[in-house]
TORLUM-592201 format. One record per residue (C-alpha): residue number from 1; residue in one letter; z, x, y. Coordinates in Angstrom, 3 decimals. Layout:
residues N
<r><k>NUM</k><r>a</r><Z>Z</Z><X>X</X><Y>Y</Y></r>
...
This chain:
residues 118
<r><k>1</k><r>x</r><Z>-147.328</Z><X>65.152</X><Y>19.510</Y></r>
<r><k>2</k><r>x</r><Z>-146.658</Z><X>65.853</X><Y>23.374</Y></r>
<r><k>3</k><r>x</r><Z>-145.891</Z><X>69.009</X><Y>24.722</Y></r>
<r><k>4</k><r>x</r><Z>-142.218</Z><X>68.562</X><Y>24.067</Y></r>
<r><k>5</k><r>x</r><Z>-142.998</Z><X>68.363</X><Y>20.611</Y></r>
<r><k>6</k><r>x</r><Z>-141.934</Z><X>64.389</X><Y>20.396</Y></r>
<r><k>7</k><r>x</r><Z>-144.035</Z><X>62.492</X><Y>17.725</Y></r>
<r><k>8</k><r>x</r><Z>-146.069</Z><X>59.401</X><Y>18.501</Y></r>
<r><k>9</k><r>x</r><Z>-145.350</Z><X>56.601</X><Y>15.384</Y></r>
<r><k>10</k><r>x</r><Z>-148.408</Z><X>53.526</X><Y>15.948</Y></r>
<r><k>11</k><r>x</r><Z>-145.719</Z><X>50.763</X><Y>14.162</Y></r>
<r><k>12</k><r>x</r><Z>-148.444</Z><X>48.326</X><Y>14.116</Y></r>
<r><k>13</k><r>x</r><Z>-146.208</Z><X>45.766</X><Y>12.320</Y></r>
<r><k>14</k><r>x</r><Z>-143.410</Z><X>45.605</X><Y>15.384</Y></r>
<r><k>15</k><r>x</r><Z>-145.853</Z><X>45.681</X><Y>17.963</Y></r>
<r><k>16</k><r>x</r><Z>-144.504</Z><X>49.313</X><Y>19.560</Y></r>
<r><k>17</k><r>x</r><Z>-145.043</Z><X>52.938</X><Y>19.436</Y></r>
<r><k>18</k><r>x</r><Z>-141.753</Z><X>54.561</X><Y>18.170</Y></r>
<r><k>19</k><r>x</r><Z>-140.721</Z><X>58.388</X><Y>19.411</Y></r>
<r><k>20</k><r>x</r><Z>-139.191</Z><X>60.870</X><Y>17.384</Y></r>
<r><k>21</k><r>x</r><Z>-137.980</Z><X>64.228</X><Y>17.661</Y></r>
<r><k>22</k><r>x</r><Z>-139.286</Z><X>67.373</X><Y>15.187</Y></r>
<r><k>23</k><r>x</r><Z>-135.960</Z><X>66.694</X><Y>13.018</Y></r>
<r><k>24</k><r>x</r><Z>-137.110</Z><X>62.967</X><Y>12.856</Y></r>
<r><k>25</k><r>x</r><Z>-134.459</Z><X>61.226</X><Y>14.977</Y></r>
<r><k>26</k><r>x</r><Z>-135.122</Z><X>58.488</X><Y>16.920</Y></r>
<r><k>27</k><r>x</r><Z>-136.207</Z><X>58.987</X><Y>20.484</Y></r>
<r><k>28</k><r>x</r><Z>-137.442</Z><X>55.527</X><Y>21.848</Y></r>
<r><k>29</k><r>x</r><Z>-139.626</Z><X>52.873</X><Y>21.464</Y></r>
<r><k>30</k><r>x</r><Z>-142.383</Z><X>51.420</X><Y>24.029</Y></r>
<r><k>31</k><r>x</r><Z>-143.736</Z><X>48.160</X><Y>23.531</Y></r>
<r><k>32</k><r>x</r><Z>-146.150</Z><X>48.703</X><Y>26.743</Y></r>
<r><k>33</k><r>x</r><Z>-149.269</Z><X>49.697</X><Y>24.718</Y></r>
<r><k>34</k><r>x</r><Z>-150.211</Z><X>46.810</X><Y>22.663</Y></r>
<r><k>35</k><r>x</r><Z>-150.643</Z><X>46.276</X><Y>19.013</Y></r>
<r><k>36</k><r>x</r><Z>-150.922</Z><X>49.900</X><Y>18.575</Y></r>
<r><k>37</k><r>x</r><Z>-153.626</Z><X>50.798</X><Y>15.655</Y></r>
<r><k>38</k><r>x</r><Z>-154.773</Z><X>54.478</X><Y>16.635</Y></r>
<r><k>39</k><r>x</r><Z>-152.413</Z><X>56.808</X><Y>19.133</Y></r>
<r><k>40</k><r>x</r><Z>-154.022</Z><X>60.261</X><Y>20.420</Y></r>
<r><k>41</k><r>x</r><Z>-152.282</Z><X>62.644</X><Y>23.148</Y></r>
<r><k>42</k><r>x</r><Z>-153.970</Z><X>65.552</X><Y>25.419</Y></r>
<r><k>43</k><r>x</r><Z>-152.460</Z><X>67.369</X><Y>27.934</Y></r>
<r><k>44</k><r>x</r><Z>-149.236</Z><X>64.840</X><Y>27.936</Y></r>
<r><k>45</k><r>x</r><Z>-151.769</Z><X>61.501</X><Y>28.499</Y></r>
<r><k>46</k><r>x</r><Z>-151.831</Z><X>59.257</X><Y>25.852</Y></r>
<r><k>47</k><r>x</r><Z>-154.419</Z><X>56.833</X><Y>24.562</Y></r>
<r><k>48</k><r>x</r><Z>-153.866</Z><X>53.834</X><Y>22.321</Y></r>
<r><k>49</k><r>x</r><Z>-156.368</Z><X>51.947</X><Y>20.584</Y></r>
<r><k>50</k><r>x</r><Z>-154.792</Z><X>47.781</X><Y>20.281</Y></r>
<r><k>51</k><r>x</r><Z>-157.704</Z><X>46.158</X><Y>18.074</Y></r>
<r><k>52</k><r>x</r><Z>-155.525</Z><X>42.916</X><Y>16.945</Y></r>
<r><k>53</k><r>x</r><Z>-154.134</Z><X>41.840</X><Y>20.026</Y></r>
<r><k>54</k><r>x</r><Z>-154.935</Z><X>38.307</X><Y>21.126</Y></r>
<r><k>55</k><r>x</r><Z>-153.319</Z><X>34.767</X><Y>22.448</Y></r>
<r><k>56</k><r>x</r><Z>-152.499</Z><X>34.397</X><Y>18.981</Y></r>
<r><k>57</k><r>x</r><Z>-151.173</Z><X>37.699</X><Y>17.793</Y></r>
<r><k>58</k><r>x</r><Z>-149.008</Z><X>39.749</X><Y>20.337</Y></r>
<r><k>59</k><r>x</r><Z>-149.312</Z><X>37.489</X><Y>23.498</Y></r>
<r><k>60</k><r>x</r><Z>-149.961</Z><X>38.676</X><Y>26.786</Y></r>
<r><k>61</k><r>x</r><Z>-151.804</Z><X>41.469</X><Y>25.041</Y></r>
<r><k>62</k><r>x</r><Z>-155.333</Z><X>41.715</X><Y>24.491</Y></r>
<r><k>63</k><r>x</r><Z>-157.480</Z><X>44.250</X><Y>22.787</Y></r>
<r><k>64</k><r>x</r><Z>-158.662</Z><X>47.114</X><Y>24.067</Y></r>
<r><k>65</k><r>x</r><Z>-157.687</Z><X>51.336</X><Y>24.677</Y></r>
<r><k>66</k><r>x</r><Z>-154.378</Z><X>51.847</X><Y>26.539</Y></r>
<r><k>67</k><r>x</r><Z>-153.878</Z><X>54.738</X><Y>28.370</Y></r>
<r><k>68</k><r>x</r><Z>-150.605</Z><X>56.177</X><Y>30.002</Y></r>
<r><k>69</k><r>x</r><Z>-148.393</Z><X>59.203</X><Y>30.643</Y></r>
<r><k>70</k><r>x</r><Z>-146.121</Z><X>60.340</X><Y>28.055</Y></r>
<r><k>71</k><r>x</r><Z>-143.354</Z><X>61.489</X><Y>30.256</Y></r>
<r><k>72</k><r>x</r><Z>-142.601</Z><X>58.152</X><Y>31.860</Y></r>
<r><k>73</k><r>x</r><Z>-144.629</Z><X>55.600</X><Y>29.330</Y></r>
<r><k>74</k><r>x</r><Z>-146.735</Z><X>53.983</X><Y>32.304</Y></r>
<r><k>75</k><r>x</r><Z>-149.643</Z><X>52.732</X><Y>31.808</Y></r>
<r><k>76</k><r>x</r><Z>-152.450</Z><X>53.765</X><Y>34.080</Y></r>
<r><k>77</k><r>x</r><Z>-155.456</Z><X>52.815</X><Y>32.838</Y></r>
<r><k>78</k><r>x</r><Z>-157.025</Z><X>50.371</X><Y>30.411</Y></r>
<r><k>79</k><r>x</r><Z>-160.740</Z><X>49.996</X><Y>28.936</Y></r>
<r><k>80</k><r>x</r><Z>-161.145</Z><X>46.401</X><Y>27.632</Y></r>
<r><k>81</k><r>x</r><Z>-163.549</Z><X>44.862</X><Y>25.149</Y></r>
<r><k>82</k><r>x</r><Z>-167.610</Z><X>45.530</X><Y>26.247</Y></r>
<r><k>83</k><r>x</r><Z>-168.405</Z><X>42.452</X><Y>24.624</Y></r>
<r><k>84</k><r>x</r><Z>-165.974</Z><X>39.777</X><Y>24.271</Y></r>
<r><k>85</k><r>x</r><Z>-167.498</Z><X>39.265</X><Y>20.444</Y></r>
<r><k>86</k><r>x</r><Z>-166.746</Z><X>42.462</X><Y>19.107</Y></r>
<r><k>87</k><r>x</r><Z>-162.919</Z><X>44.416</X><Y>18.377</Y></r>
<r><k>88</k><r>x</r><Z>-161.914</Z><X>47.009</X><Y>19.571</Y></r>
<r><k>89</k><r>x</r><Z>-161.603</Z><X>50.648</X><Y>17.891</Y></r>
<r><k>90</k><r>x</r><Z>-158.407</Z><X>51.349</X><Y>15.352</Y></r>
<r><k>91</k><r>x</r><Z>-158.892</Z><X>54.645</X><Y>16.437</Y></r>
<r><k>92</k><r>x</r><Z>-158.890</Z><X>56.549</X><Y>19.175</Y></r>
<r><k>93</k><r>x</r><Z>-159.466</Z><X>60.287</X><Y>21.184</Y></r>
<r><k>94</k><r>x</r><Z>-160.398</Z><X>61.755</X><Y>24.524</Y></r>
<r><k>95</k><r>x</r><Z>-162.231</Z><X>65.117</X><Y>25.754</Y></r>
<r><k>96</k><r>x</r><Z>-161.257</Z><X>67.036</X><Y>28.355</Y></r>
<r><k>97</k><r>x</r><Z>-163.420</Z><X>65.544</X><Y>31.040</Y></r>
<r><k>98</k><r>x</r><Z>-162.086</Z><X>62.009</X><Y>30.237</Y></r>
<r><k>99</k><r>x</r><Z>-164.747</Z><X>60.067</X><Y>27.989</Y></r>
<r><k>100</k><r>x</r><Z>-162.658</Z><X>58.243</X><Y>26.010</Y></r>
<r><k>101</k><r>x</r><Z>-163.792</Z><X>57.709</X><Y>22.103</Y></r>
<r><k>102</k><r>x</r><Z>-163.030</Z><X>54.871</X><Y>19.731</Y></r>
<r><k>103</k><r>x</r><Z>-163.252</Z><X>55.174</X><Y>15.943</Y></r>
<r><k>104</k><r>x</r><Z>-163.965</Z><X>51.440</X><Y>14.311</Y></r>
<r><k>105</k><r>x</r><Z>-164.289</Z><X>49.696</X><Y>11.325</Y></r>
<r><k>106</k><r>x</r><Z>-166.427</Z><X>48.602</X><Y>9.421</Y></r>
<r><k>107</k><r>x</r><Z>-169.288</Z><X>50.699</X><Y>9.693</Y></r>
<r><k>108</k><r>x</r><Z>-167.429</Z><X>53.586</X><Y>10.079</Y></r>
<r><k>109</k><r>x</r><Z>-168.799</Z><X>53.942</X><Y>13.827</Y></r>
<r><k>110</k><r>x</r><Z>-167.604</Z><X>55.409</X><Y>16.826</Y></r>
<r><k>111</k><r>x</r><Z>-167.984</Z><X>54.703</X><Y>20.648</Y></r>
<r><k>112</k><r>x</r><Z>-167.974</Z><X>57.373</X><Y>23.866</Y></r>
<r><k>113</k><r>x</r><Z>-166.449</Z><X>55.352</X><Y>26.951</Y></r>
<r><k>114</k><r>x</r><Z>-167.781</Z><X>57.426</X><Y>29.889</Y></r>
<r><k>115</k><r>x</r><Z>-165.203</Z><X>58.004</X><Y>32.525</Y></r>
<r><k>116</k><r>x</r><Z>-166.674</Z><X>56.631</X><Y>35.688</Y></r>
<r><k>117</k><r>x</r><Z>-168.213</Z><X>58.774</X><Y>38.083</Y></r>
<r><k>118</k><r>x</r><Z>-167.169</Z><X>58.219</X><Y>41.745</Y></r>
């Protein structure tokens, strides 16, 4: 949930996110972030983990973490694959000084994706 209490729906299926409201209705829907598998918010930024996207599934989209602002949907960042051979997470969080984590599967393993140091 964002800080206007809106919930964050990963409809993997339709290719979208889909926003609702704390009684349930139906906000919106942004197709911007992929395949979504794995959606996590902090401090109104949200990340979303595409592991499926491909030529073949979901064209233009490719794998990788999405991230964007919640209070106009635009994307403003994106951490692709590390190796080309591997998927991405299904799921997905973020600390407070911006490392970026991805849950996958199998293996039940996870991944810290620094935030680069300028």
């Amino acid at each position: 949930m964002d800080s206007a209490g809106r919930l964050y729906v990963a409809d993997r299926a339709n290719n979208r996110l889909q926003i609702f409201d704390q009684d349930g209705k139906f906000l919106a829907e942004w197709k911007q972030f992929g395949r979504p598998r794995g959606v996590y918010i902090r401090d109104d930024i949200i990340y979303v983990a595409d592991s499926q996207s491909d030529e073949k599934t979901n064209p233009p989209f490719r794998q990788g973490i999405r991230i964007g602002s919640v209070m106009d949907g635009k994307m403003t960042g994106f951490i692709p694959p590390l190796d080309p051979r591997l998927s991405m997470p299904e799921g997905v969080a973020a600390d407070r000084e911006g490392n970026v984590f991805g849950g996958f599967t199998p293996g039940m393993d996870f991944k810290k994706f620094a935030k680069n140091q300028l």
